[in-house]
N, C-alpha and C positions, 0 to 999 in steps of 0.2 A: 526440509520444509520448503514449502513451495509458496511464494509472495507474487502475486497479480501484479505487476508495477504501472499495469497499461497506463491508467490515470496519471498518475506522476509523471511518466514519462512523456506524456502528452503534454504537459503543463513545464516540462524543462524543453521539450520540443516548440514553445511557444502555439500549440494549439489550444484552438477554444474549446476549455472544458464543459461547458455546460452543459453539451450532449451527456454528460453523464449523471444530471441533477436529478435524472429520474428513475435512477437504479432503486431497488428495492432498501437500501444499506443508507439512503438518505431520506429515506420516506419515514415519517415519524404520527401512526393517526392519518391525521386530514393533514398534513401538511409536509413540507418539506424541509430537510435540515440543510440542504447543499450550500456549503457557501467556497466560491472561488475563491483561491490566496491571489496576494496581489502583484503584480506582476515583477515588485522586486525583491522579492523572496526565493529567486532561482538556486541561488546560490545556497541558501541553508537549506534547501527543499533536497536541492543536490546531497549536500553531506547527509542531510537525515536520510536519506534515501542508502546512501553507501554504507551508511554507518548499521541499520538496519540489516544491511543482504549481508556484508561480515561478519555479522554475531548470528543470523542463523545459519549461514552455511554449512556449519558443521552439526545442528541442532541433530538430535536422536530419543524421538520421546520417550521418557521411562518405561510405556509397558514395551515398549521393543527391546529394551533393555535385560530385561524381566522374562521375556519370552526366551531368552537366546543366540536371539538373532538381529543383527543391524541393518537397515535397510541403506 
């Protein structure tokens, strides 16, 4: 499984995320959902981040399973 981390990593990178407030994934209707975390949340942003990439990196979705073959 494959995980976009740009964001997050922009945000343990100490850059300004808000370029990203206008992605389609925050847009909700007329308005926006985007909201920044605060700047001292590094550190569990961190762990939630690693703890995440761990548990999918061995991920293999069932119909591949099913097919015969593992990618």
């Amino acid at each position: 499984m494959i995980i976009n981390t740009e964001i997050v990593d922009a945000y343990l990178n100490g850059e300004d995320i808000s370029k990203y407030s206008s992605l389609f994934i925050y847009r909700q209707v007329d308005r926006s959902i985007f909201q920044e975390p605060e700047k001292d949340k590094v550190e569990v942003v961190s762990k939630i981040k690693d703890e995440i990439l761990h548990h999918v990196n061995d991920f293999v979705p069932c119909n591949k399973k099913k097919l015969g073959y593992v990618v």
